[in-house]
N, C-alpha and C positions, 0 to 999 in steps of 0.2 A: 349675759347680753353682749359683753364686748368679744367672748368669744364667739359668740355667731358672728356680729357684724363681720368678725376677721374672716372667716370661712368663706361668710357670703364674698368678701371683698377677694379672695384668693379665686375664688370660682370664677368670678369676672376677668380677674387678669390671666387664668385659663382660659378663658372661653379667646379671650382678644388673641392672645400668644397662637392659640390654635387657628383664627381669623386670617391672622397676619403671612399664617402658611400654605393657603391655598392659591394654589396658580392653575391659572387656566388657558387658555386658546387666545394667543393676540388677535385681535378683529382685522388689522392688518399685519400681517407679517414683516418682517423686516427682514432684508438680504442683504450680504456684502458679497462681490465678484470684486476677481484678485485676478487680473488677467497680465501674463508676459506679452509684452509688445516695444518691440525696437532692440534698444539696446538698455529696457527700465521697462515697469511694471505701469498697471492704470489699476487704482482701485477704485470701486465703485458703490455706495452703500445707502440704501435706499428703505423708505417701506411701500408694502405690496396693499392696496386695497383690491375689494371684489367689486362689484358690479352688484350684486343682490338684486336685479331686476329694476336698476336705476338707470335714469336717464342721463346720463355724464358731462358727455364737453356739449358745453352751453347750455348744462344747469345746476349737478354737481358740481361741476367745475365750471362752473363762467366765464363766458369771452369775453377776451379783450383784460382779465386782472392777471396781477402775477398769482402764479401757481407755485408750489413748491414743490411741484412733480412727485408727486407721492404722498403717504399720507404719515401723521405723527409728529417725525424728527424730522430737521432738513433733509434735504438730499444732497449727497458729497459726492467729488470725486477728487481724489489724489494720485500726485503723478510724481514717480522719481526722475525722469526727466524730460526735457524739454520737448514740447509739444506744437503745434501748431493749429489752432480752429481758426476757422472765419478768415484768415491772410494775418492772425494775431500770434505770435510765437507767445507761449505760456512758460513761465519757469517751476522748474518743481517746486511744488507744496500738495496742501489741501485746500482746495474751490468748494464753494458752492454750485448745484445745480439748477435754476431758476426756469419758468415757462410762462408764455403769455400765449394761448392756444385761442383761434377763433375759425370759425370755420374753411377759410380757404388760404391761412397760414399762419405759421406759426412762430413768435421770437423765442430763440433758445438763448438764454441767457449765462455766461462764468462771471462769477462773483467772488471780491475777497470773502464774503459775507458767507459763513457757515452754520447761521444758527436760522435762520430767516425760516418761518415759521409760519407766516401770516402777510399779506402783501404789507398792512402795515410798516411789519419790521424791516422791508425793503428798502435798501439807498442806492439809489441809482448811480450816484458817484463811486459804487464801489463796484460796479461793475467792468472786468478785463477784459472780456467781447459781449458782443451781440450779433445772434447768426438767423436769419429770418429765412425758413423753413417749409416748404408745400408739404402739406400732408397727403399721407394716400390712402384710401380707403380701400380695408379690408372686406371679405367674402362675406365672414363670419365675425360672430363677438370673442373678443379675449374677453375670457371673465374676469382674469386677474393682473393687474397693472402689474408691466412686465417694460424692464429694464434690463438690455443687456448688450455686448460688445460683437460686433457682427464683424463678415467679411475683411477677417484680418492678415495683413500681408505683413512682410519686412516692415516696412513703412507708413502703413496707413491702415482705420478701419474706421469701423459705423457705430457712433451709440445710436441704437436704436430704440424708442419707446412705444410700444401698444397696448392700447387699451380702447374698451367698446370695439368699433370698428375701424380705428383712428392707428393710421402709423406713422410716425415721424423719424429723420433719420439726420443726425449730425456728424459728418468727415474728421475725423482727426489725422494728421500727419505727425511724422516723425521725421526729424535726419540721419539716417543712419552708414550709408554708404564712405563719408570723408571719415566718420566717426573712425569705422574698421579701419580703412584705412592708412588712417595715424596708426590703431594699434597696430597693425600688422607690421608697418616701418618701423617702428620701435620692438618688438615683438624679435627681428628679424638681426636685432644686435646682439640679442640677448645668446648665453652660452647652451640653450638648448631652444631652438627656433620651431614654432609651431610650423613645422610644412605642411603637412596632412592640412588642417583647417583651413591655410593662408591658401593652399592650391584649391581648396575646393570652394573658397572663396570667388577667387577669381574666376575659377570654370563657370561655377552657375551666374556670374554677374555681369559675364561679357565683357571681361577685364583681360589681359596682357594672356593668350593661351601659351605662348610657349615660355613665359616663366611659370605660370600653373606646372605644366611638363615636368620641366626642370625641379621644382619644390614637389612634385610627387615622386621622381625618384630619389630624393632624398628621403622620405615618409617613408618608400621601401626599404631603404636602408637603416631606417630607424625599426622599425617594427616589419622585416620581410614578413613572419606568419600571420598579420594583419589582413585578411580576407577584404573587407570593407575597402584598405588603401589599393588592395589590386584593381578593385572594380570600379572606384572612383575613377582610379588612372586610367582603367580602360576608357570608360565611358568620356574624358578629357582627350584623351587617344582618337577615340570614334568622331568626335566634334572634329580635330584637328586634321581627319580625313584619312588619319595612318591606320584603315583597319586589320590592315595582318600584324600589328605590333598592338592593337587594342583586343586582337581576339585570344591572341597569347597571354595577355592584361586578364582578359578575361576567364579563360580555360585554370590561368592559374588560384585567382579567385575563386572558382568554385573547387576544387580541387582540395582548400583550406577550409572551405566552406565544409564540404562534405565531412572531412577528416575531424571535425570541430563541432559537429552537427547542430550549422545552423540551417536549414530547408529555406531560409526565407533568401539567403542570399544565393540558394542556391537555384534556385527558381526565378531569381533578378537574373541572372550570369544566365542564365538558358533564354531569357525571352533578348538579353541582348544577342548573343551569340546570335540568334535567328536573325538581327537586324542586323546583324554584320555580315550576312551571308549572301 
């Protein structure tokens, strides 16, 4: 008798162990986006519900409560450095993403608060900004609540979130122009000075063009069989108005190009060469 009981009792703690091992399909999925932006990263970590033929904002989701913008865990976003939403400079960490959606706008809310779960768990004293948002309506339904970093430049881009027919979009800035250029002043004491980079800095930022110049023949002289620093220099050449010395710049760039076989700068240097003509 007590060796059944044991058997039976062994069979159950097989059955459970085997229980314990089936995984299946999150109902909502969960995302993390790790985007480069500035001079620091933006991470972004969410989960995704569907629509399933539901009715959403203003009854899934209801107007006028806080949202946790997604579904499950909070919603996060971490920032290595310094930010700006709403006219509110942010310093690196990890935030909260918070929402109060209702039909004809929207408060988007950063919080220290990263677990906020339920509007309950919500403190309003811990929130870093608040950014109140028009929404725009879509053509078509997103079926699936979708988080992601839009329209991004040096300095700025969009969180954007849709779902239903609903789009919403919050600004982030960065500073990054004095940034560079600290490093580059400092960069520029050092015993092997970044020219190539600091020159091509300044070409595309509408900064000082004839020390750009100057710092790209020195990049020639660091690396003359350097294709890329030819054609940079030309194309700083071209802006600067000198083009029989940018198409020289240029001729010899593809030149390197060819011998090196790369087609793609070699077909840059032919469509300048055209504009220089």
């Amino acid at each position: 008798m007590k060796q059944l009981l044991f058997l039976v009792i062994c069979a159950g703690l097989f059955t459970t162990a085997n229980a314990q091992q089936l995984k299946t399909p999150q109902p909502s999925t969960s995302q993390t986006i790790k985007q480069d932006f500035g001079l620091g990263t933006i991470e972004l970590s969410y989960s995704r519900p569907n629509m399933k033929g539901r009715k959403i904002f203003g009854d899934l989701v209801p107007f006028n409560d806080v949202w946790r913008t997604g579904a499950n865990s909070a919603t996060t976003l971490t920032f290595t450095d310094d930010v700006t939403i709403g006219g509110t400079k942010i310093a690196p960490g990890k935030y909260g993403l918070l929402s109060i959606p209702s039909a004809t706008e929207w408060t988007l809310i950063i919080t220290k608060q990263t677990d906020v779960t339920s509007p309950a768990a919500y403190k309003q004293e811990n929130d870093v900004v608040r950014v109140k948002v028009k929404p725009v309506m879509l053509p078509k339904n997103v079926e699936t609540f979708t988080a992601t970093l839009a329209n991004i430049t040096n300095s700025s881009c969009d969180l954007q979130l849709s779902w239903e027919k609903t789009l919403v979009s919050l600004k982030i800035t960065t500073e990054v122009d004095s940034k560079v250029m600290a490093q580059i002043a400092e960069a520029m004491k050092t015993e092997k000075p970044p020219y190539y980079s600091a020159a091509v800095y300044y070409a595309d930022n509408g900064k000082d063009l004839n020390q750009a110049l100057v710092w790209f023949e020195k990049a020639v002289e660091q690396s003359p069989n350097a294709y890329w620093v030819h054609y940079q220099r030309a194309k700083a050449l071209a802006k600067a108005g000198k083009k029989a010395e940018a198409l020289e710049s240029s001729k010899k760039s593809m030149q390197l190009a060819k011998e090196q076989k790369n087609n793609d700068y070699v077909k840059l240097n032919e469509k300048l060469q055209k504009e220089l003509k």
